[in-house]
TIVEX-410933 format. One line per 3 residues: number of its first residue (from 0); their letters; for each residue x, y, z of N, C-alpha, C, O, CB. Coordinates in nm, 4 decimals, always signed. Glycine has a CB too. Layout:
<nodes>
NUM> a> X/Y/Z/X/Y/Z/X/Y/Z/X/Y/Z/X/Y/Z | ...
</nodes>
This chain:
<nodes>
0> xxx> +14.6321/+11.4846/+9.4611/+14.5167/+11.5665/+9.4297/+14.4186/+11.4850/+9.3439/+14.4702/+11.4153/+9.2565/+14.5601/+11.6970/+9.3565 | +14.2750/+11.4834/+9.3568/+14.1764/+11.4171/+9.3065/+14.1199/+11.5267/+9.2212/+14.0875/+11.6436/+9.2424/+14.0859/+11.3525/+9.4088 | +14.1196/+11.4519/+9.1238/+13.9691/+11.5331/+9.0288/+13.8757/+11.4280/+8.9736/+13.8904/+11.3059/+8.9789/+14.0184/+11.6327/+8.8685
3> xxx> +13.7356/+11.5261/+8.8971/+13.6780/+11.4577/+8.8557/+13.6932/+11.4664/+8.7056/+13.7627/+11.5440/+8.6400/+13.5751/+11.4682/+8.9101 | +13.5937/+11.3463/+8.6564/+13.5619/+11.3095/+8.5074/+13.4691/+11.4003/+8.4640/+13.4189/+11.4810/+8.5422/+13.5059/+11.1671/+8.4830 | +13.4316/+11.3947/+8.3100/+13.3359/+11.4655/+8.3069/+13.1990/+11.3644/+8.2410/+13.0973/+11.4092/+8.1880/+13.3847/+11.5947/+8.2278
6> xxx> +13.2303/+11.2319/+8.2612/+13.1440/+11.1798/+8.2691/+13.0352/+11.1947/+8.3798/+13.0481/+11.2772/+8.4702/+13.1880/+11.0916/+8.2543 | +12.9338/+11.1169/+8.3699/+12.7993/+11.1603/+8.4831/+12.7511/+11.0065/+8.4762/+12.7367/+10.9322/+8.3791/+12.6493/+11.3053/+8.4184 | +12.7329/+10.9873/+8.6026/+12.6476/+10.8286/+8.6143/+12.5328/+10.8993/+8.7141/+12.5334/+10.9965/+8.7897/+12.7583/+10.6583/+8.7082
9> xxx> +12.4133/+10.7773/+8.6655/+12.3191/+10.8410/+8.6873/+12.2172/+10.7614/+8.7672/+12.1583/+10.6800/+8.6961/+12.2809/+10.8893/+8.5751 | +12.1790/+10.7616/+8.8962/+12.1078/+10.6256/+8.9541/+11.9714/+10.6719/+8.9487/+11.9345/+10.7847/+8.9813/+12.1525/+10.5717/+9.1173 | +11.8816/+10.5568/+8.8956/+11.7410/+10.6054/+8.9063/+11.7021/+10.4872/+8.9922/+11.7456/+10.3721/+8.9876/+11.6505/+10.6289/+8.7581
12> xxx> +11.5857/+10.5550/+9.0936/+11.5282/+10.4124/+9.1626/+11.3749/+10.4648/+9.1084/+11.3199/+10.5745/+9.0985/+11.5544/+10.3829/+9.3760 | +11.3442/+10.3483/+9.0842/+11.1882/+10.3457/+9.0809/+11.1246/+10.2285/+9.2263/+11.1866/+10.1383/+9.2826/+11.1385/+10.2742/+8.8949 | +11.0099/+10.2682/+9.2454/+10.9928/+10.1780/+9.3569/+10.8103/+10.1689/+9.2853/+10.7279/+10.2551/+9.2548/+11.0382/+10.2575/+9.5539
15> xxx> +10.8109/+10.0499/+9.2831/+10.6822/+9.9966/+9.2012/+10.5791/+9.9564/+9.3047/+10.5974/+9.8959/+9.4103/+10.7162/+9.8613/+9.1007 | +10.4391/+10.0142/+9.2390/+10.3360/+9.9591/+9.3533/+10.3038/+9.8356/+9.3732/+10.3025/+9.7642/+9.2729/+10.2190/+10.0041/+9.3435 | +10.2614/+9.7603/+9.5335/+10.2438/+9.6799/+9.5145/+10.1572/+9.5741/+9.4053/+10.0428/+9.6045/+9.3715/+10.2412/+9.6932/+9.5924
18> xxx> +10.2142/+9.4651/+9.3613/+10.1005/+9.3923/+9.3038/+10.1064/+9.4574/+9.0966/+10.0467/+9.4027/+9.0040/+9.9231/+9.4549/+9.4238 | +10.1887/+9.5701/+9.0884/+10.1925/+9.6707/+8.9765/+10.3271/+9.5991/+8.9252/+10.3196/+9.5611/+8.8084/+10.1986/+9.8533/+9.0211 | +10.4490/+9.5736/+8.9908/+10.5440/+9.5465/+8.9210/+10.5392/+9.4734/+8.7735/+10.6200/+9.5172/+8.6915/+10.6070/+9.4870/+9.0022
21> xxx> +10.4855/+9.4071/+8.7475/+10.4749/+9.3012/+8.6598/+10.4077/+9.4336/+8.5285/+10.4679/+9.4137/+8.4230/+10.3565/+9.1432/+8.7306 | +10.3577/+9.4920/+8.5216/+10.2989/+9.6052/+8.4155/+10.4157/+9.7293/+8.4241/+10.4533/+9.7984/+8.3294/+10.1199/+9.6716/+8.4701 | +10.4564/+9.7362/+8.5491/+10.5727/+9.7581/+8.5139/+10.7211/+9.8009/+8.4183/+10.7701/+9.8930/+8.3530/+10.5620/+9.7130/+8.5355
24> xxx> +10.7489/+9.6546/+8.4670/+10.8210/+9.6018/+8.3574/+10.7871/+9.5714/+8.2574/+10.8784/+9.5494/+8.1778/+10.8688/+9.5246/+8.3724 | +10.6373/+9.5529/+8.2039/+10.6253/+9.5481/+8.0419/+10.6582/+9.6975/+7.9734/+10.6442/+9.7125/+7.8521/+10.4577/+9.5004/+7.9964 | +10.6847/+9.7625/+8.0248/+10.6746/+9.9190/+7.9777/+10.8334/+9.9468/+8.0131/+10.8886/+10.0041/+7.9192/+10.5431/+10.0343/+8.0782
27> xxx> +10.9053/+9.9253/+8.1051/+11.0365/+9.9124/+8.1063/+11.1338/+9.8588/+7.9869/+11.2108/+9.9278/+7.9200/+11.0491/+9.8423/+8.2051 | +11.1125/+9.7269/+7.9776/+11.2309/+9.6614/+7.9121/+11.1911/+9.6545/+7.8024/+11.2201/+9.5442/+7.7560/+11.2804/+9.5370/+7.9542 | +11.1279/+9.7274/+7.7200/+11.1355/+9.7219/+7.6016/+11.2175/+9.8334/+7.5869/+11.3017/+9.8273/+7.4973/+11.0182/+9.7144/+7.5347
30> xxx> +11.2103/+9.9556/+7.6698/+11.2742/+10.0696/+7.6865/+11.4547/+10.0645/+7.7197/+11.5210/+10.1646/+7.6926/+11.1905/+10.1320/+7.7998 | +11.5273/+9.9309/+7.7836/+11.6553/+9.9162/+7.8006/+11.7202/+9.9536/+7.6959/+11.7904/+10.0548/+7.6958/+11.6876/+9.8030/+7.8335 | +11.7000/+9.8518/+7.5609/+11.8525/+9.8992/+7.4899/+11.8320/+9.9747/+7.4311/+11.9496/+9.9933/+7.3995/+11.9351/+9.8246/+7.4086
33> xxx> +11.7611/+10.0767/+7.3580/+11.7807/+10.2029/+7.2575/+11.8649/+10.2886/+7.3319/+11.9493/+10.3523/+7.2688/+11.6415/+10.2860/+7.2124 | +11.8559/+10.3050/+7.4830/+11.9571/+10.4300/+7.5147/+12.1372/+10.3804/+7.5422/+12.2308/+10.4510/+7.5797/+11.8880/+10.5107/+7.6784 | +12.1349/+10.2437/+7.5086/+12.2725/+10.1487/+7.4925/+12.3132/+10.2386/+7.3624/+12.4210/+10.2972/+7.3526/+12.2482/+9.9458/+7.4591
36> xxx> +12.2128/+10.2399/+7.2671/+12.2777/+10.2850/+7.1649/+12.2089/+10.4576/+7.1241/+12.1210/+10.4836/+7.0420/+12.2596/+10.1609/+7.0455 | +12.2548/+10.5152/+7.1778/+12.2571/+10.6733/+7.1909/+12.3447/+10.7356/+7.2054/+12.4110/+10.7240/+7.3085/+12.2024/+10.7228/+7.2703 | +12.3799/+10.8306/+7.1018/+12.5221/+10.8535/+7.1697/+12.5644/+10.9445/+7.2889/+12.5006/+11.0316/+7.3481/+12.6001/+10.8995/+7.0740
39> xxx> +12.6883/+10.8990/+7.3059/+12.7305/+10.9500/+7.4729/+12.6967/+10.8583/+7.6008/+12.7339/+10.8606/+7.7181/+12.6455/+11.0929/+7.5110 | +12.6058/+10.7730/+7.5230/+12.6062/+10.6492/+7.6257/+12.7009/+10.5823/+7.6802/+12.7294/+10.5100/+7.5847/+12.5546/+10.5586/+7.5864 | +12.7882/+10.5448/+7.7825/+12.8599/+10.4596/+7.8140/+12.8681/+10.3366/+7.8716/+12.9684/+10.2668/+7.8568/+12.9022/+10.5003/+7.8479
42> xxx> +12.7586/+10.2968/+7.9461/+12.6399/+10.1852/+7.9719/+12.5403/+10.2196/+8.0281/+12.5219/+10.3404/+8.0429/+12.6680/+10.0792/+8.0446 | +12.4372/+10.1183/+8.0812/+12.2964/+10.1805/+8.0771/+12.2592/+10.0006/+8.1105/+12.2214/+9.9277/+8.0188/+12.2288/+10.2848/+7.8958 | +12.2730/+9.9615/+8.2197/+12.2222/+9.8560/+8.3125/+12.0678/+9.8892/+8.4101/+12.0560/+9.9980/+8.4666/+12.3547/+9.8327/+8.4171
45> xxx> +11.9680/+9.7926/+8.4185/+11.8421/+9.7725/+8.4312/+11.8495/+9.6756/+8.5749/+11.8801/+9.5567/+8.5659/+11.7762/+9.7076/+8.2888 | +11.8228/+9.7302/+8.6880/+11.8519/+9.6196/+8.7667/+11.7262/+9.6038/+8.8936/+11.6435/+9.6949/+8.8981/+12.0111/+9.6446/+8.8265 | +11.7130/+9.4827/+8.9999/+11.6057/+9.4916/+9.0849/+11.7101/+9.4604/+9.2040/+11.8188/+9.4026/+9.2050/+11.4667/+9.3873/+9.0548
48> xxx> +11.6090/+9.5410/+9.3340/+11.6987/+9.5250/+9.4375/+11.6652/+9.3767/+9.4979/+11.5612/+9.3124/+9.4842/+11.6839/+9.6479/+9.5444 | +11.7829/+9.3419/+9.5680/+11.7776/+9.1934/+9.6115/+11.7082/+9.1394/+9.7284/+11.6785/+9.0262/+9.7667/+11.8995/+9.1523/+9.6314 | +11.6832/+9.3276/+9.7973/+11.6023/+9.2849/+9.9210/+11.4422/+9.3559/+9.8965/+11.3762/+9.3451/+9.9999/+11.6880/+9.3493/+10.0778
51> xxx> +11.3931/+9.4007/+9.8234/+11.2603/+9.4155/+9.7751/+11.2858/+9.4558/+9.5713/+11.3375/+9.5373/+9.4948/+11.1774/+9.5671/+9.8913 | +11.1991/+9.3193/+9.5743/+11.1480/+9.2912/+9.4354/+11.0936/+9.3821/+9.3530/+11.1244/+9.4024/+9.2355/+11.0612/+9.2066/+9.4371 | +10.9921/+9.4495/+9.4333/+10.9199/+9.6119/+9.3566/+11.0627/+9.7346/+9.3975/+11.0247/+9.8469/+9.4307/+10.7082/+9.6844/+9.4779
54> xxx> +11.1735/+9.7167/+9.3948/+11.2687/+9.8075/+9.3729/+11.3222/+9.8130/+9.2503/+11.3742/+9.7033/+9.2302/+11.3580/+9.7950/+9.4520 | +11.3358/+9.8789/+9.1636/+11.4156/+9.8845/+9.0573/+11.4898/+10.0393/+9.0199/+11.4398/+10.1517/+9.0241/+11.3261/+9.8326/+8.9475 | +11.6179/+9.9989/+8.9853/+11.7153/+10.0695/+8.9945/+11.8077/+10.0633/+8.7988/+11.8573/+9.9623/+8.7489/+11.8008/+9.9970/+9.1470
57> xxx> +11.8015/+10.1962/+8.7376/+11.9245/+10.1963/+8.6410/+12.0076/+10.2653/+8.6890/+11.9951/+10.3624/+8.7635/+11.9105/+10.2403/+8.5109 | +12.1364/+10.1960/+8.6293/+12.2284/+10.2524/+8.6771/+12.3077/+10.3097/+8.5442/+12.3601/+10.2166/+8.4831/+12.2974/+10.1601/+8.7715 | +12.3237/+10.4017/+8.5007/+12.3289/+10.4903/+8.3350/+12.4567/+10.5474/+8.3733/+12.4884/+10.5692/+8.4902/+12.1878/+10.6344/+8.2843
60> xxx> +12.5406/+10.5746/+8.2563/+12.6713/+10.6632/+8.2418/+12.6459/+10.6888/+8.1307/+12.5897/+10.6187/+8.0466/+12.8145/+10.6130/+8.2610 | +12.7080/+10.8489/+8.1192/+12.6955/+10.9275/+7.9832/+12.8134/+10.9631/+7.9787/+12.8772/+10.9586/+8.0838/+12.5984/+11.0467/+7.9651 | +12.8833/+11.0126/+7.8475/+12.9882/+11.1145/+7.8888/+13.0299/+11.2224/+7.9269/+13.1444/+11.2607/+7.9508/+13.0286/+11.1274/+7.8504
63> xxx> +12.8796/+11.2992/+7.9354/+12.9070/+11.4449/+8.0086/+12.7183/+11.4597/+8.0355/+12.6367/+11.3681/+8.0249/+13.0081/+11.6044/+7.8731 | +12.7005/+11.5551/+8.0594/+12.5658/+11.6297/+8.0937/+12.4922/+11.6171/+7.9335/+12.3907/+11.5559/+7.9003/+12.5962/+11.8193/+8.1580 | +12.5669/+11.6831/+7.8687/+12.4674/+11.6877/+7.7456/+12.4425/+11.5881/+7.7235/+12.3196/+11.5843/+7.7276/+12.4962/+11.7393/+7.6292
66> xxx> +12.4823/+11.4870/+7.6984/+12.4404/+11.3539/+7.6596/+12.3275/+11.3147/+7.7586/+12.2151/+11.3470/+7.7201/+12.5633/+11.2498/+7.6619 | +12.3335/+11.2606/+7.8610/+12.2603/+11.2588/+7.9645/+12.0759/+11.3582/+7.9618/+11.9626/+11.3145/+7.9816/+12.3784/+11.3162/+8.0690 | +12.1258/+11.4985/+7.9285/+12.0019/+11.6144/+7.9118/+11.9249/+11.5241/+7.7419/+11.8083/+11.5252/+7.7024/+12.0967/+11.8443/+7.8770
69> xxx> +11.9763/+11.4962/+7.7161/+11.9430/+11.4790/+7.5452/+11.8537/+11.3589/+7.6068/+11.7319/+11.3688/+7.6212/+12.0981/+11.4332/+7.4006 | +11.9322/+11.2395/+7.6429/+11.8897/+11.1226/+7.6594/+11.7480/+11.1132/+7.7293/+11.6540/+11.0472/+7.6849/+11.9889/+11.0576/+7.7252 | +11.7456/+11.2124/+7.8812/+11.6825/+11.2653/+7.9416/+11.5332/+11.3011/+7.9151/+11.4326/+11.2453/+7.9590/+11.7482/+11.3383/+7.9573
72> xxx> +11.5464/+11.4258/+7.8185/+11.4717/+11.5010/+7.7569/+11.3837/+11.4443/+7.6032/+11.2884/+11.4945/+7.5435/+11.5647/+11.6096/+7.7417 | +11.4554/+11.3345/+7.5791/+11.4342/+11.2727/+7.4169/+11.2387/+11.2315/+7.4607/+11.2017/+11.2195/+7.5775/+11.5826/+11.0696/+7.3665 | +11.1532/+11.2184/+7.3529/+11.0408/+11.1864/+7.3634/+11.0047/+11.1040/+7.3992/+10.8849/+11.1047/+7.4277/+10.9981/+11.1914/+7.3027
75> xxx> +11.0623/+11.0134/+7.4154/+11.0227/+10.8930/+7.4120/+11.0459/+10.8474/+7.6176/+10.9678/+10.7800/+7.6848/+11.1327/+10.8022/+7.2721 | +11.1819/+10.9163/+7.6668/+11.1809/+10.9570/+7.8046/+11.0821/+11.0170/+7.8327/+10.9900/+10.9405/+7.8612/+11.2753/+11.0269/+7.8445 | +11.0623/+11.0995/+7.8370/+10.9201/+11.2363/+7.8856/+10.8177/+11.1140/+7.9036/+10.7815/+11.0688/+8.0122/+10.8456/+11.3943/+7.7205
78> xxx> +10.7759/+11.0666/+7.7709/+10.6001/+10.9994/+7.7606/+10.6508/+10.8819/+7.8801/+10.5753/+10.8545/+7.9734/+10.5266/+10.9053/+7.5499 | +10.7902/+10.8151/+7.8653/+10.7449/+10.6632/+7.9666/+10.7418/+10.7190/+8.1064/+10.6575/+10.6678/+8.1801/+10.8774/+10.5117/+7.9659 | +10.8187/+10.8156/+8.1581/+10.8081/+10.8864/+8.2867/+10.5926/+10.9367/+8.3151/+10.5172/+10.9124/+8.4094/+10.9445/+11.0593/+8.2587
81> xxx> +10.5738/+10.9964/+8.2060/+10.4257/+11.0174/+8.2436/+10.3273/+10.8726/+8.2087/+10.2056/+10.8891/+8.2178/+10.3673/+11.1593/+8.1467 | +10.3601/+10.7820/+8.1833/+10.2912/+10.6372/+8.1562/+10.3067/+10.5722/+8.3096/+10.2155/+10.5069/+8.3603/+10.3833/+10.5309/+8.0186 | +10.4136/+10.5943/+8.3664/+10.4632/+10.5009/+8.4836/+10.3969/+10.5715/+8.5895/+10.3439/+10.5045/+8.6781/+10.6330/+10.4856/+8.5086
84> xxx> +10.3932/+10.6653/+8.5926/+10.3544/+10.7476/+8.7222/+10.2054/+10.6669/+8.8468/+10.1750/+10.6808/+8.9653/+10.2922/+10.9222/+8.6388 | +10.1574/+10.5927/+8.7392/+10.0451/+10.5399/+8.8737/+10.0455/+10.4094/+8.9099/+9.9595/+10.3402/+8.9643/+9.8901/+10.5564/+8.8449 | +10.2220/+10.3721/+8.8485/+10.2570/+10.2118/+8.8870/+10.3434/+10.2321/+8.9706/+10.3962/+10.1352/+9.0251/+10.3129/+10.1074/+8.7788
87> xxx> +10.3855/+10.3777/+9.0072/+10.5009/+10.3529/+9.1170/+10.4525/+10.4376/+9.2453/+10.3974/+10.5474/+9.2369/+10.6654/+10.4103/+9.0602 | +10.4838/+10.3640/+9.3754/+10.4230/+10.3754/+9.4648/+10.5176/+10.5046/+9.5440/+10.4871/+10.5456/+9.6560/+10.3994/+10.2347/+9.5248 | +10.6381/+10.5601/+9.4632/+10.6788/+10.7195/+9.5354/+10.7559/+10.7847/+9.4090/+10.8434/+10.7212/+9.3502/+10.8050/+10.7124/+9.7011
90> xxx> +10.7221/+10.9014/+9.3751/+10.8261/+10.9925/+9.2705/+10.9654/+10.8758/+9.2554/+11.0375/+10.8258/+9.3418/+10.8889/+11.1832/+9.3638 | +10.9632/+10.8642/+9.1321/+11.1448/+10.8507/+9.0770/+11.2061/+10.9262/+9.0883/+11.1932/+11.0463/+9.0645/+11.1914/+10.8339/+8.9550 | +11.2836/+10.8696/+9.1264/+11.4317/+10.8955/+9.2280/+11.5380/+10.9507/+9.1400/+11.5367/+10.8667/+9.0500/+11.5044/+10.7413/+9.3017
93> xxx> +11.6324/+11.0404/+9.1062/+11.7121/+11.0670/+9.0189/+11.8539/+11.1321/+9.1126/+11.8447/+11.2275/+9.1899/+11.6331/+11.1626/+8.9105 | +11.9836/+11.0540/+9.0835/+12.0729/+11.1033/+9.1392/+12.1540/+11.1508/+9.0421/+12.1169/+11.1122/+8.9312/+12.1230/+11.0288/+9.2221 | +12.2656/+11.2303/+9.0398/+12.3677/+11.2357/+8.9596/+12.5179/+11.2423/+9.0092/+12.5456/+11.3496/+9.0628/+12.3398/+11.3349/+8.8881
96> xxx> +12.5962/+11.1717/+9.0040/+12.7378/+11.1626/+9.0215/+12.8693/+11.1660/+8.9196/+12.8828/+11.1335/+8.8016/+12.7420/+11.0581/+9.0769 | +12.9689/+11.2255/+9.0291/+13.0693/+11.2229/+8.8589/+13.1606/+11.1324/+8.9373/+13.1369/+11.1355/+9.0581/+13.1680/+11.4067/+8.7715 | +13.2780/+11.0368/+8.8935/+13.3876/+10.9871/+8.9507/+13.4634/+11.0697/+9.0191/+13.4600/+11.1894/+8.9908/+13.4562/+10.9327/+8.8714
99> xxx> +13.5496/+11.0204/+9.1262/+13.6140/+11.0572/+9.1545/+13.7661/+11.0101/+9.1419/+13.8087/+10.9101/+9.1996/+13.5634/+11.0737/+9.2277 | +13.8628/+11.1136/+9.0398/+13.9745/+11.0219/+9.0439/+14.0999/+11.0257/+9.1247/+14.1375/+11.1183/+9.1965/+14.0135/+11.0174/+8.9330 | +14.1610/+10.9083/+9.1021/+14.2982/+10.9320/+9.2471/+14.3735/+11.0624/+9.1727/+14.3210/+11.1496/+9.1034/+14.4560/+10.7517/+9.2758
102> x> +14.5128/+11.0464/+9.2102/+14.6179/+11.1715/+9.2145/+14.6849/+11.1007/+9.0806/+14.7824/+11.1521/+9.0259/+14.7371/+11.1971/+9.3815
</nodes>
């Protein structure tokens, strides 16, 4: 029998406009490590896809929802989500998954 965790990993894709990436990421990576250190964080990796460059993808684990809603919801999330909006060329992408464990 499988169950899950009550951790939550969390995939975001951003897909950046052309020629925009580079402004981008100045507004990104200053934004990586504060949510490293938040609590309920469990990692919180910054990554680009290998087959288009204007792809970018975090890949976040919390330990449950609240952490995640907090992290989410904190001010400083809200404002960079409404800053980015006319550098990315489709809505950010937000998935949520929990593990799945063996028996």
């Amino acid at each position: 029998m499988s169950s899950q965790t009550n951790q939550v990993r969390v995939i975001v894709r951003i897909k950046a406009k052309e020629g925009k990436k580079q402004e981008l990421l100045d507004l990104l990576l200053p934004l990586v490590n504060p949510p490293r250190k938040r609590e309920g964080n469990v990692t919180y990796t910054f990554n680009v896809a290998t087959e288009d460059p204007n792809e970018l993808l975090f890949d976040e684990v919390w330990e449950n929802n609240e952490a995640y809603d907090k992290h989410y919801n904190n001010q400083e999330s809200v404002d960079l989500r409404a800053k980015i909006q006319d550098l990315v060329s489709k809505p950010i992408e937000f998935k949520l998954y929990r593990e799945i464990t063996g028996p």
